[in-house]
N, C-alpha and C positions, 0 to 999 in steps of 0.2 A: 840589317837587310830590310828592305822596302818589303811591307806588305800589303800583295799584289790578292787579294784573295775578295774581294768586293770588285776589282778590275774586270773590266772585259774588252777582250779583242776581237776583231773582223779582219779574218785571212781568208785573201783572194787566192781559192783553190784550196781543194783537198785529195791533190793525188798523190802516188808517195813522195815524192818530193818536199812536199809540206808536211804530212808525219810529224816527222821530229818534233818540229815547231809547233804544232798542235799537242804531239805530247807532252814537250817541255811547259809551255804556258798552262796546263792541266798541271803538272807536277806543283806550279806555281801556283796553285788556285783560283786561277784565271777563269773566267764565263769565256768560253769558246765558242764562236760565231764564224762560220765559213760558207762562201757561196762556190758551186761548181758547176758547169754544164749537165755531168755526169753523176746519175742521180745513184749510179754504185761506186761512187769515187771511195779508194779505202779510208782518208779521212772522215767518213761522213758519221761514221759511229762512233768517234772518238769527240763526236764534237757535242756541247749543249745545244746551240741551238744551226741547222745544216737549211741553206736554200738552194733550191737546184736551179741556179743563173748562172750564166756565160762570164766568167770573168770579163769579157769584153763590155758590157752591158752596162756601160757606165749608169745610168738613169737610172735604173733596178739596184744596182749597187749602192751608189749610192741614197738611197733610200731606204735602203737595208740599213746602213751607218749611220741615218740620221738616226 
């Protein structure tokens, strides 16, 4: 098994839809990095590090990922 535990991801959205995904790459030891509009998105405490930007927002976003 790959280990992902130094890795880190940036998932666009954290409402329940994304959940999972955020749990799973947590299970994975994964640094979790998520931007949402919505600054009570239910991902947002599941995550290390939570931005509250529009997924749409590409500029923002992507400067988050840089």
């Amino acid at each position: 098994m790959i280990n992902l535990s130094k890795k880190k991801i940036f998932i666009l959205g954290a409402g329940n839809e994304q959940v999972p995904a955020i749990k799973k790459c947590k299970e994975l030891g994964m640094f979790v990095i998520a931007s949402d509009k919505n600054n009570s998105a239910p991902g947002k405490i599941l995550c290390d590090k939570f931005y509250c930007v529009s997924i749409k927002n590409f500029p923002k976003n992507f400067a988050i990922a840089k």
